[in-house]
C-alpha positions in Angstrom: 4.6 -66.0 -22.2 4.1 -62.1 -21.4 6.8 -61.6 -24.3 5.1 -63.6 -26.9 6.1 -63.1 -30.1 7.6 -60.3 -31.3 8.7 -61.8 -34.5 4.9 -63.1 -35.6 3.7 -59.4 -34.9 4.2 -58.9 -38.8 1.8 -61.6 -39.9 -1.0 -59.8 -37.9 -1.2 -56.6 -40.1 -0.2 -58.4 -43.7 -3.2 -61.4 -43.0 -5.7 -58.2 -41.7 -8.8 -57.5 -43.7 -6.8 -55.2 -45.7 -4.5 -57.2 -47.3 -7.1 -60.1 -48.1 -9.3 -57.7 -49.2 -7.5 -57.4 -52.5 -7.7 -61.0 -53.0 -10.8 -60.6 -52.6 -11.8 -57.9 -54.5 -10.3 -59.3 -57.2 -12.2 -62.3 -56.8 -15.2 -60.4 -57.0 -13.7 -59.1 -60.6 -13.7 -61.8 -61.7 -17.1 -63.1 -61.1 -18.1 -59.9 -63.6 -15.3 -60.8 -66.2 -15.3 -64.7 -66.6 -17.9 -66.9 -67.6 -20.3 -69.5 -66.3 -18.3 -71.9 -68.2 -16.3 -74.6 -65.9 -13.1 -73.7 -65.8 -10.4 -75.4 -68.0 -7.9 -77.0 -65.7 -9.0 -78.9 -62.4 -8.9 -76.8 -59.5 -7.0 -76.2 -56.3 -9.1 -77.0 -53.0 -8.4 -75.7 -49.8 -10.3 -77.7 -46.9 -10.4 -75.4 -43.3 -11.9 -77.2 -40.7 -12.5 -75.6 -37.5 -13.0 -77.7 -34.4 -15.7 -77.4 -31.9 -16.8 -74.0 -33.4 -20.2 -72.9 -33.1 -22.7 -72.0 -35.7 -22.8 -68.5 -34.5 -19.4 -67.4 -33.6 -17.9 -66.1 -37.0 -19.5 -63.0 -38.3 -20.9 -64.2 -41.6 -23.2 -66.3 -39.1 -23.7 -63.6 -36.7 -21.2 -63.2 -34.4 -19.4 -60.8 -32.8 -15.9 -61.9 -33.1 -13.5 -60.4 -35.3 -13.6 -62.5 -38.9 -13.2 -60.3 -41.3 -11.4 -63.1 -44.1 -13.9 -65.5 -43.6 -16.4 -63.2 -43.7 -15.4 -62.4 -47.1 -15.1 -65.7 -48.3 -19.2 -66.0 -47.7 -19.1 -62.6 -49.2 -17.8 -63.8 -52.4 -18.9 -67.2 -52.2 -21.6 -69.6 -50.9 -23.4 -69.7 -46.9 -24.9 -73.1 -46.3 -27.4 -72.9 -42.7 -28.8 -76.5 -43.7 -25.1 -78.6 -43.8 -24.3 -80.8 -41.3 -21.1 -83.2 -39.4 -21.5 -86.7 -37.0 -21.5 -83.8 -33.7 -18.4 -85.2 -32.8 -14.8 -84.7 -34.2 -13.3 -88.2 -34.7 -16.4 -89.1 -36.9 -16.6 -86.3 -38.9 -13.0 -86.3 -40.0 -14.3 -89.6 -41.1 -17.0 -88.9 -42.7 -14.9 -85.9 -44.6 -12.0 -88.3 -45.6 -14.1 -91.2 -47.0 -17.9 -90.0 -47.9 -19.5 -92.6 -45.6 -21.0 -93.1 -42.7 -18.2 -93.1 -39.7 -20.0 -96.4 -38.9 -19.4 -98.4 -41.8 -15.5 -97.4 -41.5 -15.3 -98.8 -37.9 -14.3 -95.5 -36.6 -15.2 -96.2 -33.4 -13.1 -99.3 -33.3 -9.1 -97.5 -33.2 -7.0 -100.3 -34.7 -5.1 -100.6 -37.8 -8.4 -101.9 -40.0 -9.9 -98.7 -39.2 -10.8 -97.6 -42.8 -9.4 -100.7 -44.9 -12.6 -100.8 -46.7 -12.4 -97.1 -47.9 -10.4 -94.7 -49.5 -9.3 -91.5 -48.5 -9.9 -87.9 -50.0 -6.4 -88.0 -50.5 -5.9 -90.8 -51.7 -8.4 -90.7 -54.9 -7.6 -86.8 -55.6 -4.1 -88.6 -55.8 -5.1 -90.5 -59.0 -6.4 -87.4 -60.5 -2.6 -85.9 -60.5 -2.9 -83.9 -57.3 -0.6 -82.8 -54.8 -1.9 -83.7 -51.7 -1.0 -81.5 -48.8 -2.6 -81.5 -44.9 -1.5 -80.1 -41.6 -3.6 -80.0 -38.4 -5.8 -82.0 -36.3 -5.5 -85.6 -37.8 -6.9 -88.5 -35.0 -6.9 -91.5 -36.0 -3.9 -94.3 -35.8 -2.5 -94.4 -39.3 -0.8 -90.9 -40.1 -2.0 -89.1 -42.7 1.3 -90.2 -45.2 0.1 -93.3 -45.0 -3.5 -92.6 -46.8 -2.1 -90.4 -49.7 -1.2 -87.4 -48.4 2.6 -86.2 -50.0 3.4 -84.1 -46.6 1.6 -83.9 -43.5 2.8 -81.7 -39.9 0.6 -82.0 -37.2 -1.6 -83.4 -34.1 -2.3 -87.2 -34.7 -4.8 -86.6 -31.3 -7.6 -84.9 -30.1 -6.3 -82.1 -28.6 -3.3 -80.4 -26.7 -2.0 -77.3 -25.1 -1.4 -74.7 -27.8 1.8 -73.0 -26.5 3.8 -76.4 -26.1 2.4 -79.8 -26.6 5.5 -81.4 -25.2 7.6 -81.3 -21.7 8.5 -77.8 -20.3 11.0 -75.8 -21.4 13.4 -74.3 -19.3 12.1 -70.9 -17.7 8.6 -71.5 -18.3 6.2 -72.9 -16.4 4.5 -76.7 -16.4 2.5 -76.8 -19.4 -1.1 -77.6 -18.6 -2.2 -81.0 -19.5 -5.5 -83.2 -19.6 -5.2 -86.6 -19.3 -5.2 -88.9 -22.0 -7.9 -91.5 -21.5 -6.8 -93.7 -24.9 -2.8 -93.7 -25.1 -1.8 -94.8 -28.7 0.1 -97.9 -28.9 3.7 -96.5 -29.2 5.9 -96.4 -26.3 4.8 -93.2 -23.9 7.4 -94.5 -20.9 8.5 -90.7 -21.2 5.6 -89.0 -20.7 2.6 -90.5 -19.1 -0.1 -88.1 -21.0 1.4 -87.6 -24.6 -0.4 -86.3 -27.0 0.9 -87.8 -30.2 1.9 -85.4 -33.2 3.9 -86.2 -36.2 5.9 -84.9 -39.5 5.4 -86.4 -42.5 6.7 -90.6 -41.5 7.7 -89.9 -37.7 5.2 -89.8 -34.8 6.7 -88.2 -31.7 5.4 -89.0 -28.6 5.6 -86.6 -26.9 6.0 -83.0 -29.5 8.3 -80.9 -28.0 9.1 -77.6 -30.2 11.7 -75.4 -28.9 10.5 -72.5 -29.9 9.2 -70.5 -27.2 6.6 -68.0 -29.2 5.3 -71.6 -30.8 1.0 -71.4 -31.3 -0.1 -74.7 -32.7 -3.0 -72.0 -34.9 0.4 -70.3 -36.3 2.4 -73.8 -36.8 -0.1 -75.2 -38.8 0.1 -72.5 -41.3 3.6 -71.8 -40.8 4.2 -75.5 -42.7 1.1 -74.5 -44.9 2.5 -71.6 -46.4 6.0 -73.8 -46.8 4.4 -76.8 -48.8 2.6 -73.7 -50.9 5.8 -72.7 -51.6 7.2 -75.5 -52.6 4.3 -76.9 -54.5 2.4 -74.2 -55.3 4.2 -73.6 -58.9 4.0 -77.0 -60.0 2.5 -77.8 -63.0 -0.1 -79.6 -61.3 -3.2 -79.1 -58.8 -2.7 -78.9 -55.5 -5.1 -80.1 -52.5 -4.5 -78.6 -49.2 -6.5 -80.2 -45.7 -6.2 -77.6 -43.3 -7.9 -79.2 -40.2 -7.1 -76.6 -37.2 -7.9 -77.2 -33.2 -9.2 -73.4 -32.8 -11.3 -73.4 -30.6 -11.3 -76.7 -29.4 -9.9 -76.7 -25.3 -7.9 -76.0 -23.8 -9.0 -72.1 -24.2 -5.4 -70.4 -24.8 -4.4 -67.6 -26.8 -1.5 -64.8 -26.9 -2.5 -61.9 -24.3 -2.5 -59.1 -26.9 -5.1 -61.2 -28.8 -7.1 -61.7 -25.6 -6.6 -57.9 -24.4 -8.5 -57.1 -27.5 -11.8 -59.2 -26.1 -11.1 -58.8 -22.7 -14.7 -56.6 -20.8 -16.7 -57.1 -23.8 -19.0 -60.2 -22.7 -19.4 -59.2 -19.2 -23.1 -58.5 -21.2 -23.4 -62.0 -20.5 -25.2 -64.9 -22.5 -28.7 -63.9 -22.8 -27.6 -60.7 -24.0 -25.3 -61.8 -26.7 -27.7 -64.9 -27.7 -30.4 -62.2 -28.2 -28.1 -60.1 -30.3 -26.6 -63.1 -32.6 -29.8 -63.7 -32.7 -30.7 -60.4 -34.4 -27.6 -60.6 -36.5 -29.0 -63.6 -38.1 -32.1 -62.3 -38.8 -31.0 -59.6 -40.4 -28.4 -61.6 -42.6 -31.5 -63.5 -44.0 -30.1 -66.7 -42.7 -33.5 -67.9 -40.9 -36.2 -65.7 -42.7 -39.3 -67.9 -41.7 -38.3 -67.7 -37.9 -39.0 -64.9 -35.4 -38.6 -65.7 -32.2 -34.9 -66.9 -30.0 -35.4 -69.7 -27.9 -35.2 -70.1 -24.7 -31.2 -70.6 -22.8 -30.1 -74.2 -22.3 -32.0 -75.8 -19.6 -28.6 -76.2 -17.8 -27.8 -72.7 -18.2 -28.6 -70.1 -15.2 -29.6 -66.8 -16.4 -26.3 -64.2 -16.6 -28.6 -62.0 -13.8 -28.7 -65.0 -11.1 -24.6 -65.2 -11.7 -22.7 -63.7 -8.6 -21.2 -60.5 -9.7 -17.6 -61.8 -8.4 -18.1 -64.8 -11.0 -18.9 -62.6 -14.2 -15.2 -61.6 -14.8 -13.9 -65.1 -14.8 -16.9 -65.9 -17.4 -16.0 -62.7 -19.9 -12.4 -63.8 -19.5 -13.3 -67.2 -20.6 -15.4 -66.2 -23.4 -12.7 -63.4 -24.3 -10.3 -66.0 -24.5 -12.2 -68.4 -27.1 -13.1 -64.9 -29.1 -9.5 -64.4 -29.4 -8.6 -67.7 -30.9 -10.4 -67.4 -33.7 -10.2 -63.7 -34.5 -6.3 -65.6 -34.5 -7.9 -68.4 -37.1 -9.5 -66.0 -38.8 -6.6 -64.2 -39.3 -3.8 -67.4 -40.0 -7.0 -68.2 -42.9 -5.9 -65.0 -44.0 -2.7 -65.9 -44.6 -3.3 -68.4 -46.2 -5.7 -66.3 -49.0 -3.0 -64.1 -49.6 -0.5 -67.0 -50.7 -2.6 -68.4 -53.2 -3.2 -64.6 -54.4 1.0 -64.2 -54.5 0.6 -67.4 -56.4 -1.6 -66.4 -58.7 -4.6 -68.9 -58.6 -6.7 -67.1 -56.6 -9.3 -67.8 -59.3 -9.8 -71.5 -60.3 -9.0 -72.3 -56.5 -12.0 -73.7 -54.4 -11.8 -72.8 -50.5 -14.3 -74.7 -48.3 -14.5 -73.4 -44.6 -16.5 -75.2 -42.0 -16.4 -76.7 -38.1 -16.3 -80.8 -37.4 -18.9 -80.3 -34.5 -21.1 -77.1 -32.5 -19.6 -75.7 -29.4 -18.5 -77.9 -26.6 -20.2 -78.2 -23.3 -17.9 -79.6 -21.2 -17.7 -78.2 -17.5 -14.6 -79.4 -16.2 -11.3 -77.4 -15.9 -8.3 -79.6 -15.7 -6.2 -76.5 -14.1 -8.3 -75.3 -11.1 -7.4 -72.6 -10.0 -5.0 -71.2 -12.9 -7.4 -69.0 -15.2 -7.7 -69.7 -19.0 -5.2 -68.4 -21.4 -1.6 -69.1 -20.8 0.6 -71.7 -21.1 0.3 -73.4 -17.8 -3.7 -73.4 -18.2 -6.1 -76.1 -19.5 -9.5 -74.7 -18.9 -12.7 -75.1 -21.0 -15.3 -72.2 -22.3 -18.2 -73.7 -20.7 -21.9 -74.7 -21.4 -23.3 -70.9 -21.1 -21.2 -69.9 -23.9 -21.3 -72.9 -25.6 -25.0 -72.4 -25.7 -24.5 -68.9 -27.0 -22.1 -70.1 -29.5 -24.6 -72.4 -31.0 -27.0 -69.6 -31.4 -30.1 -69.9 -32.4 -30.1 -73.8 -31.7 -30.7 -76.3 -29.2 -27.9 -78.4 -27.2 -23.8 -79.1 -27.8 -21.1 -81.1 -29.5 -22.2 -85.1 -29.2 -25.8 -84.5 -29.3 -28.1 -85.1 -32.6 -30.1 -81.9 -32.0 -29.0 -79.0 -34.3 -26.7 -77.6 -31.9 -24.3 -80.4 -32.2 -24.5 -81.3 -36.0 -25.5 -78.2 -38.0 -21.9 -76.4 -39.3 -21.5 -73.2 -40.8 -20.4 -74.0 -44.6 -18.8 -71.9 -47.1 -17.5 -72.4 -50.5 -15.6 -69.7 -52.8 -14.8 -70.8 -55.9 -14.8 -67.5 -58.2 -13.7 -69.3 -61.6 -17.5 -71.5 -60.6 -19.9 -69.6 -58.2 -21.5 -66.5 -60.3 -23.4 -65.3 -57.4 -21.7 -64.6 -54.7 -23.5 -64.1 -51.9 -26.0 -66.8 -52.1 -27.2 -68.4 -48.7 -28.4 -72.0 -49.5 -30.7 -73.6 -47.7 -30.2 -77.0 -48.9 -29.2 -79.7 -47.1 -26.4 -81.7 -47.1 -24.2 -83.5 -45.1 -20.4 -84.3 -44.1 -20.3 -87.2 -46.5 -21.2 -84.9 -49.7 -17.8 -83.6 -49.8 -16.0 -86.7 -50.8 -18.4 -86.8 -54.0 -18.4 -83.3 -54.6 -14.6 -83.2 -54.7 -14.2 -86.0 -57.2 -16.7 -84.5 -59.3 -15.1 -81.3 -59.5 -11.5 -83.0 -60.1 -13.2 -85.5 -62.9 -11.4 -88.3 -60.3 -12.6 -91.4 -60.3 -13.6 -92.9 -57.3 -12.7 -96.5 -57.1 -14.8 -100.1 -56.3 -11.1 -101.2 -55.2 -7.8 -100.0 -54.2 -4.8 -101.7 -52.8 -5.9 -105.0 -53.3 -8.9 -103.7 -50.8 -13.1 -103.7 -51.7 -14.1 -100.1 -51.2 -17.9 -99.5 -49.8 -19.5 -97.0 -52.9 -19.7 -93.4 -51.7 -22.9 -92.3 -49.8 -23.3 -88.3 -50.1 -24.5 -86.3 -53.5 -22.2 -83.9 -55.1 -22.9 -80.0 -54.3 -21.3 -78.8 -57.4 -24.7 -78.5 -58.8 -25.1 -75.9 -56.4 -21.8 -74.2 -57.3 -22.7 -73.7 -60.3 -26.6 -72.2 -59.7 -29.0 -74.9 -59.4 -31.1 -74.3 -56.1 -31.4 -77.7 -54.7 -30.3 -81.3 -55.7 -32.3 -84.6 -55.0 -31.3 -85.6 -51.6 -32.6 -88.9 -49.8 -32.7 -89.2 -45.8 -29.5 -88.3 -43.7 -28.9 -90.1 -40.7 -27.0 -89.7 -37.1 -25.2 -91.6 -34.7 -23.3 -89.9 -32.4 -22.7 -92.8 -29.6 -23.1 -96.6 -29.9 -26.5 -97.4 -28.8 -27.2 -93.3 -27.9 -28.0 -90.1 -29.8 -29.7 -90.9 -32.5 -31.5 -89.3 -35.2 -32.7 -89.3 -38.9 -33.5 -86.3 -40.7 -36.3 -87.1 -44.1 -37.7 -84.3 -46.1 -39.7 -81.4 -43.6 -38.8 -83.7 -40.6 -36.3 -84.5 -37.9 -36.6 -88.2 -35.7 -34.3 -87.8 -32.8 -33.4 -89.1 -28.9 -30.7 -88.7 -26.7 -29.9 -92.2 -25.1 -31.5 -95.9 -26.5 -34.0 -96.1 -24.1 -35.5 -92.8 -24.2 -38.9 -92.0 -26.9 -38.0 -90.9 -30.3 -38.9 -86.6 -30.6 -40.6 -85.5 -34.0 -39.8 -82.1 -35.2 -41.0 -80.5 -38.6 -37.6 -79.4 -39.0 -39.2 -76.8 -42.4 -41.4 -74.7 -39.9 -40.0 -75.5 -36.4 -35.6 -75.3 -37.3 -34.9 -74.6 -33.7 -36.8 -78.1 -32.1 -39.3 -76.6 -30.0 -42.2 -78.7 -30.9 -42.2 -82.2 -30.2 -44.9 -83.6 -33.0 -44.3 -87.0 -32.0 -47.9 -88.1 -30.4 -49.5 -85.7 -33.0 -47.6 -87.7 -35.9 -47.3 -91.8 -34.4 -47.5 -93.0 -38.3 -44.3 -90.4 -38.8 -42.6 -91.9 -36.3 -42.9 -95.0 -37.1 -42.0 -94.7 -40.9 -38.3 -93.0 -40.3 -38.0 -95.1 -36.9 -38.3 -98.1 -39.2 -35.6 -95.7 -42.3 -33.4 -95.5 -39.0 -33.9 -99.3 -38.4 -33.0 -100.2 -41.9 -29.8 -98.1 -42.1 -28.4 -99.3 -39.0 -28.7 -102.7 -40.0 -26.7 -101.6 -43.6 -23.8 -99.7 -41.4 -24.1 -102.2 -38.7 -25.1 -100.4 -35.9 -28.0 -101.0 -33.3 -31.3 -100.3 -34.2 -34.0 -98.4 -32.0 -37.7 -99.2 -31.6 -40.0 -96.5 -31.8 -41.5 -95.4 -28.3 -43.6 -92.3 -29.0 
């Protein structure tokens, strides 16, 4: 892998910050030139989904790592630091694809009537004359083709080893692999711990590319940018699902793009906490909220780490930096196609992450650092933590840590004032309405011969187009059957961690970071969203909780 690709050098100066800066730019043109009138013919929608990024990592959000095309998408577009996902990625993707609640899809249940009593994004933007278009990160038994998307390449699966998903190629090492605790129903006889991919109608089981400089971050936009240019001059809209698994484990990335990151978090944690932290005051994101605090309860402090440890903990966090400077820059690519094609303008570009950073400890190649090919390591809790500056806890947990997403939306034709952080909230299961709303799609009682459950979020293109908030009723959370729950009404925040345990309170307006459990000062509060909680769970058919304050 030391000779990793030579012939992908090219894409790394062309998708730089200079060459989406004209798209940019121009974008920020035409804010001054057009007016707020909606535009005339539907728009184009790019969907980027991140997986198991934190709230902090991308520099819009106050990071450190190198995102300069993201960064200018929130500079010429919208910053949501009140939208959130399910914590986890399967139901998120869920919630994206169909507007409701994972639960009342059966997400949890993987079988064939997974999602019979919904429709997908795909499949009503279809009706409205799109071209529907996804690769990436899918997970979930039927393939993407088969719930209206035209052309799909990608992962059907949670996740997989970057450099080759598939059996080793000759003169490289054993790929590194993590077991596959639910193998899909189709015939694995070759290859114990498949991870299950597949190109438009065909799964493959196991993926095996032959090419050697293959990066799953650079295939999925590879076969992006080929579907733009096949499609992207039709005389029709297209819709384009980009659902990446940066930076989702295992932790690999090309060695120049590592080299790059390599010495710069031997800081440690605490330190870059403190500074994201300082970032994001400064970027207005918080501006009722002074203080950082305190480190996971699970994290030591980077001064009681043995000094022979640190490098092995900057490696790993330079590792995960240099995936997504990699996203940041493959999004890049992606900006200046639809520039080349020339609808920059009336196309809208949503970026955001299915869950916060991922705490998981265990390294399924001990012994064999994180980065290359042979490797399947994790980033661990400390940075994890650090990635999901300023907040409390990780992927899977209800606190804000797990479900609060970055969330950006350019739309240059729509949004005249770019810029704007919103502090609204709003929830995975608003984009399905916002999307038909914007596309003047209509979003069907039945399809296929199939009831469909009515939609569940609020459309956001209120807030496209200016309006400051939109009426928006209780959100609520299930991460787990029976565990991690929580229910988020007006100024406060109901959550636990396991069925058993008491219900926290948090006034969620004066206290965003969940220091201050208000539950014994507030027993009538409890009581009134336990018994919200109570009454959804019964609608989506999930268990109920009693209050325990």
């Amino acid at each position: 892998m030391n000779t990793y690709r030579n012939n992908r050098r090219s894409f790394l100066k062309t998708a730089g910050l200079a060459a989406v800066s004209l798209l940019l730019d121009g974008c920020a043109e035409t804010h001054r030139q057009t007016s707020a009138a909606a535009p005339e013919s539907k728009p184009n929608i790019v969907l980027i989904m991140a997986d198991d990024m934190g709230f902090s990592d991308v520099g819009c959000y106050g990071g450190e790592i190198d995102t300069p095309n993201i960064d200018r998408l929130a500079a010429n577009g919208l910053r949501f630091t009140h939208f959130y996902n399910n914590a986890i990625c399967v139901p998120t993707r869920a919630s994206l694809l169909t507007g409701l609640y994972s639960q009342q899809v059966g997400i949890n249940a993987n079988s064939p009537k997974v999602y019979e009593n919904s429709v997908t994004l795909a499949e009503v933007l279809k009706t409205a004359g799109y071209r529907t278009l996804m690769t990436g990160k899918w997970h979930a038994l039927q393939i993407p083709v088969q719930r209206g998307f035209d052309r799909y390449y990608g992962l059907a699966d949670g996740c997989c080893n970057y450099f080759n998903p598939g059996l080793r190629r000759a003169g490289e090492p054993e790929p590194g692999r993590k077991p596959n605790p639910n193998p899909w129903p189709e015939d694995q006889r070759l290859f114990k711990n498949a991870r299950r991919w597949a190109i438009d109608d065909k799964v493959y089981i196991p993926y095996c590319p032959k090419d050697k400089n293959f990066y799953t971050t650079d295939a999925f936009t590879d076969h992006a940018l080929d579907y733009l240019d096949e499609y992207g001059k039709e005389d029709r809209p297209f819709f384009l699902y980009l659902a990446y698994t940066t930076p989702h484990y295992p932790i690999q990335a090309p060695p120049e793009d590592i080299a790059k990151y390599r010495g710069k978090y031997l800081i440690g944690w605490d330190k870059l906490r403190q500074q994201r932290f300082n970032r994001i005051k400064k970027l207005g994101l918080f501006p009722n909220t002074d203080h950082l605090p305190p480190r996971d309860e699970i994290v030591p402090a980077w001064d009681d780490v043995d000094v022979k440890d640190k490098d092995l903990w900057d490696l790993r966090m330079a590792v995960y930096a240099a995936m997504l400077d990699r996203l940041d820059k493959n999004i890049g690519r992606i900006l200046e196609k639809i520039e080349h094609l020339g609808k920059s303008r009336n196309t809208l570009v949503i970026f955001l992450s299915d869950n916060g950073g991922c705490s998981e400890t265990r390294d399924y190649t001990p012994g064999i650092p994180p980065g290359p090919l042979e490797s399947y390591c994790v980033v661990g809790a400390p940075w994890a933590n650090a990635s999901n500056t300023p907040f409390r806890k990780y992927k899977a947990w209800d606190y804000e840590g797990g479900i609060c997403t970055p969330f950006i939306a350019c739309w240059p034709s729509v949004i005249k004032t770019p810029g704007r952080i919103v502090h609204q909230f709003a929830h995975i299961i608003d984009i399905m309405p916002t999307l038909t709303g914007i596309t003047r799609a209509d979003y069907p009682a039945h399809y296929n011969g199939r009831t469909i459950l009515p939609v569940e979020g609020k459309s956001l293109l209120p807030i496209f187009r200016g309006a400051e908030l939109i009426e928006r009723g209780p959100i609520f959370f299930q991460a787990f059957p029976n565990r991690h729950h929580a229910v988020h009404a007006g100024k406060f925040k109901l959550v636990s961690t396991a069925a058993g345990d008491p219900w926290k309170l948090y006034d969620i307006e004066n206290d965003r970071f969940e220091t201050n459990d208000l539950a014994r000062q507030y027993p009538q509060k409890v009581k009134q969203l336990n018994n919200m909680f109570n009454a959804w769970a019964k609608r989506v058919s999930v268990e109920s909780r009693t209050a325990k304050p």
